[in-house]
N, C-alpha and C positions, 0 to 999 in steps of 0.2 A: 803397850804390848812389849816384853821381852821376853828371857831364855825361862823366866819362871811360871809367866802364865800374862792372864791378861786384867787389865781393872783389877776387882776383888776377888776375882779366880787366880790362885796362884797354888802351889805343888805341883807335885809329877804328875796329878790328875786330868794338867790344865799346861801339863808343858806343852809350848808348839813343835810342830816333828811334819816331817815330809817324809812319807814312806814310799819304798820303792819295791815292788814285783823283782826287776833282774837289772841287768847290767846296764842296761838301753834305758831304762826309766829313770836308776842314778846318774847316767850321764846326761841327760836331758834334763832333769830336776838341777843337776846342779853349774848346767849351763845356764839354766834361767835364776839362779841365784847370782851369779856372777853379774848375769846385766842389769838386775836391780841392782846391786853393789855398787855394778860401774855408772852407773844413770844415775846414783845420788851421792858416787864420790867417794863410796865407802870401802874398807877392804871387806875381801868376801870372811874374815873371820869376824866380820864384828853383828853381822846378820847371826840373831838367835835363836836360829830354826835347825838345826842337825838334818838330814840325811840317814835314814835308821831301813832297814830290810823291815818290809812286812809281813807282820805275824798273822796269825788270825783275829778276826773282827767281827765283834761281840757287837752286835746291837743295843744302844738303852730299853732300858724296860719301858713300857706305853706312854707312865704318867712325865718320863723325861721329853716324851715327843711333842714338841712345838706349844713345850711348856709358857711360851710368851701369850699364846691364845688360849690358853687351858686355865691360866692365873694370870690375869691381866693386872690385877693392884698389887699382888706381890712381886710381881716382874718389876712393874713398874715403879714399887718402892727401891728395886735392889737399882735397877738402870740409875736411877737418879742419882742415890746415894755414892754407887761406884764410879759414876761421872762419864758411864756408857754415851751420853745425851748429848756432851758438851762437844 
């Protein structure tokens, strides 16, 4: 997992983001980044997850939903392959 994506999902498609409503949500989001930080030693800029205002939220279309149970051998070719498993 980092700032590009995760396993074989990488782009802007697949960046990871923490969105926030208002001011109380950014601050509170980014008090609990801070103590993962501080709980593993790290500085809060090296966690690659931004802090972003929330936009509107587009739901996947049907055949994305819980696509794992929907195509279990092609899930499970890609898990393996991308080393989701290990």
């Amino acid at each position: 997992f980092d700032g590009a994506g995760q396993f074989c999902d990488k782009g802007k498609a697949y960046q990871p983001a923490i969105f926030y409503a208002d001011e109380a949500e950014r601050r509170a989001a980014d008090a609990v980044a801070a103590e993962i930080a501080e709980l593993h030693a790290w500085d809060r800029g090296d966690l690659a997850v931004p802090l972003l205002p929330r936009a509107t939220f587009w739901r996947a279309e049907e055949y994305h939903q819980d696509y794992y149970q929907k195509n279990p051998g092609s899930y499970g070719y890609y898990k393996t392959g991308c080393g989701r498993s290990q």
